[in-house]
N, C-alpha and C positions, 0 to 999 in steps of 0.2 A: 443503387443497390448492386447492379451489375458490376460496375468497376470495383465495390469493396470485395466481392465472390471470387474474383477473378485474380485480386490482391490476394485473396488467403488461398485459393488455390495454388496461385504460384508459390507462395510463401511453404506451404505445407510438400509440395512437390520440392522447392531446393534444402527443405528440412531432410526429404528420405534421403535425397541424393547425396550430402553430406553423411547423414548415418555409413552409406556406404562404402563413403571416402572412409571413415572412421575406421569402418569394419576393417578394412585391406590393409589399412597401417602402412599405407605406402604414400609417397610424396607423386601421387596422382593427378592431381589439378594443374602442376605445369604441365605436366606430360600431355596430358588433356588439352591443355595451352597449344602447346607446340604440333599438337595433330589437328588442330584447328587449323592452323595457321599452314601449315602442310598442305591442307585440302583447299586454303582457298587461295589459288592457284593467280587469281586477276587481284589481291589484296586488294580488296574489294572491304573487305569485314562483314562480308556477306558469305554465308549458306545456306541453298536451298534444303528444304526437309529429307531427302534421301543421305545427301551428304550428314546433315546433324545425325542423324539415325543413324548411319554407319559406326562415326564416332563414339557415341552414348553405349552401342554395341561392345564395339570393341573394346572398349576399355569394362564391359562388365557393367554397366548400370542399367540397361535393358527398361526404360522409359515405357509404360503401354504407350499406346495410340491416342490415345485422352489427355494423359500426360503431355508429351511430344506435342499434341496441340496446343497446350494452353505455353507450353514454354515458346515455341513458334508466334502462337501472338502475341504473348505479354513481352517478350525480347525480340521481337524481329516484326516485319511488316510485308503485307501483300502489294505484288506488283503484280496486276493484269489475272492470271490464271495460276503465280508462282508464290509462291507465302518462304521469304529471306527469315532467318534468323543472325543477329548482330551478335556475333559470338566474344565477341569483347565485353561488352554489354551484360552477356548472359553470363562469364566467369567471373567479372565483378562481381556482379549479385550472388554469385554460388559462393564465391571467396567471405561473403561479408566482413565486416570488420573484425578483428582482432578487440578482444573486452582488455580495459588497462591493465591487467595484470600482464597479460600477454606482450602487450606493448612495451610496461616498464622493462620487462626481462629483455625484448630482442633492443631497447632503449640502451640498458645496462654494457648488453653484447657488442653493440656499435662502438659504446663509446672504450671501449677493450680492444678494438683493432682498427678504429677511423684512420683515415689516412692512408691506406695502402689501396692498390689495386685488385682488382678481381683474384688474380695469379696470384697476390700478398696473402690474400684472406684464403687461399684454395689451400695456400702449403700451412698456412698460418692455425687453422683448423684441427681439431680431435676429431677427427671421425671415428676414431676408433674409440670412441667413448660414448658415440651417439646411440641412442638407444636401440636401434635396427641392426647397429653392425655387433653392440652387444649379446642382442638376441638371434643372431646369426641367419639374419633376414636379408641383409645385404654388405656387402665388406666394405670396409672403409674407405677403400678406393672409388668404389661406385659410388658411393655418398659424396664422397672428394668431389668427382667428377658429374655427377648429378647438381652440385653446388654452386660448380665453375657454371653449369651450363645454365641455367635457373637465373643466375647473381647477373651475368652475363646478358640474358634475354632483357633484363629491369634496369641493367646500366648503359646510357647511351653510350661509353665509350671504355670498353674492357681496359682501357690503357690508364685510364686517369683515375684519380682516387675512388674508391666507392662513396658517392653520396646515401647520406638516412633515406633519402625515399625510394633511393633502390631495393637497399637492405630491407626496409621495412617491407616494401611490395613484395619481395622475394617470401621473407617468411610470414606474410600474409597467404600467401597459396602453399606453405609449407602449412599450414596454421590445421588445414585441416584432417591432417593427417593424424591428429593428436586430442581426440575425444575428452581431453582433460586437461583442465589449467596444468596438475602436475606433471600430466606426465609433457605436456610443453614445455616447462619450463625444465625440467629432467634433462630436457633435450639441450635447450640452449645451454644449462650449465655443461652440461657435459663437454661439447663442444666448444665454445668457448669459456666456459670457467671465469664468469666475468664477478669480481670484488663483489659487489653486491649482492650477489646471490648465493653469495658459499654459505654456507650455512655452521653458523657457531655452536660447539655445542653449549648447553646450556647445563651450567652447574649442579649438580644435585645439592637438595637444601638439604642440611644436617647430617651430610654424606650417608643418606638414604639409610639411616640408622632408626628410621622411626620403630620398626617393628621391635629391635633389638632392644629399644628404652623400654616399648611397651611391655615386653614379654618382662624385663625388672621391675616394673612397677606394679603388674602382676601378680608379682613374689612376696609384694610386700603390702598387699589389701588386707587386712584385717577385717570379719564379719561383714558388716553394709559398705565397707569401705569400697570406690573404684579408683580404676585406675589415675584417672583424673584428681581422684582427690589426696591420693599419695605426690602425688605431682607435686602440687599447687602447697600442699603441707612443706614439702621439700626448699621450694622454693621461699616461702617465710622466714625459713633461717637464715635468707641473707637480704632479703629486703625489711629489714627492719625497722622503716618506715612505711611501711606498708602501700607502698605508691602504687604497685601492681606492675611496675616494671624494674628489669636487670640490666648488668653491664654483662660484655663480652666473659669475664670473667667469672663474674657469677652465674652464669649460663654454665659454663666449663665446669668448676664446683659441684654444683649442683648433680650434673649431672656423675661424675665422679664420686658424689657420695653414694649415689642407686645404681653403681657398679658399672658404670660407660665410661671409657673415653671417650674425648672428641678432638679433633685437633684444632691448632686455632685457626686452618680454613675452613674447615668445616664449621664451625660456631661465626667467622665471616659470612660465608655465605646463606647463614638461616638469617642474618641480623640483618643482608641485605633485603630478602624477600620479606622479612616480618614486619608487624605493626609495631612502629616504635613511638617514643614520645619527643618531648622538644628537644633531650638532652642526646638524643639517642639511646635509648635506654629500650630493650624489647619489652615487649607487654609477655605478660605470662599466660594469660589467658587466651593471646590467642595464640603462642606455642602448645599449651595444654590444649586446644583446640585441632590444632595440626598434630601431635602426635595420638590424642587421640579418637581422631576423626569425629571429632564433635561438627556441629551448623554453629 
């Protein structure tokens, strides 16, 4: 029982500490990295508790005393009178994994600039697309070089190609800066603008003319009549087999006699998104459903 308390303690304690990564919007975690590693001065991957405190401080996360403990012993271990925290250890776990959306995108990113060096990827880079330097949080250059330095720490050797598990480590503790899948993946497209992730736009069905059919078919309800059923009337006149489905053309017609054009991509693009039959042939009823927002 004690060991699961002590789990959701810590668990619940690198949950705030994260929020607060989130909150600052800043690429805080290496930095945090790198003052870690600053302070421990015998590369040891050991700190004692004043030293941890110091750090937690500075950088704004201000841990209580209760806290501070329980991260002290669920990451780190007592020698004699002095209680070490393994601060490698303790940034893994803060870091946690990236969920695969995350992955695929910085996945997408590598495979858009593999092969080059640290220097390759630093010039090779939009920062000035990234979301901080757009919101004039930090300029492009410092993101450049916050980049270089980050990609750098995770590559055993700045000279040779960047390996995926640098990359990935690297935007692994970028990861938490970003409170939202989108606005992570915002990040990576912008920066590297990798194929996969541009985003297409998506056709309007019936060149967004629904309203404009409805309002003519409105014109032309008679007593109990709706709109729906001038529709579906209209349509009779050229299915004259009564199959309940149209060709391209009689779509176009049709609509042409209740006072629309349409063009022929625009009647392409409703016949791709509609219900058709074996011939290809659109059903009517569920266009008369689409335009007039029938279930």
């Amino acid at each position: 029982m004690t060991s699961h308390l002590r789990v959701a303690d810590a668990d619940e304690i690198l949950a705030r500490l994260r929020s607060q990564f989130h909150a600052k919007g800043t690429q805080q975690l290496a930095d945090l990295g790198s003052y870690f590693e600053r302070m421990d001065r015998d590369q040891t991957g050991q700190l004692v508790r004043k030293e941890a405190e110091t750090a937690f401080n500075y950088f704004g996360l201000f841990p209580t005393s209760q806290e501070l403990g329980t991260i002290m012993r669920f990451f780190g271990s007592t020698q004699g009178s002095s209680t070490f925290l393994y601060w490698k250890l303790f940034l893994r776990a803060l870091a946690g994994d990236m969920n695969p959306l995350r992955q695929e995108a910085v996945r997408l990113a590598f495979e858009t600039v593999q092969g080059g060096a640290v220097a390759d990827l630093s010039h090779l880079g939009r920062f000035e697309q990234h979301p901080l330097a757009l919101r004039g949080v930090m300029t492009a250059e410092d993101l450049r070089d916050a980049f270089a330095v980050g990609l750098g720490k995770a590559q055993a050797d700045a000279n040779n190609a960047v390996t995926w598990e640098a990359f990935e480590t690297y935007y692994a503790s970028v990861s938490l800066a970003f409170p939202t899948d989108d606005d992570f993946v915002a990040m990576i497209s912008g920066v590297w603008d990798p194929v996969g992730l541009r985003k297409v736009a998506k056709p309007i069905i019936f060149g967004g003319k629904n309203d404009e059919l409805l309002q003519k078919l409105e014109q032309r309800t008679h007593k109990e009549e709706t709109p729906r059923d001038v529709l579906l009337r209209t349509f009779r006149k050229y299915d004259a087999s009564e199959t309940g489905f149209v060709t391209e053309s009689e779509l176009a017609k049709t609509c042409e006699v209740l006072g629309l054009i349409v063009t022929p991509e625009e009647v392409r693009e409703t016949f791709k998104s509609g219900q058709k039959d074996g011939r290809g042939k659109l059903s009517v009823v569920w266009f008369a459903n689409f335009i007039c927002n029938d279930s």
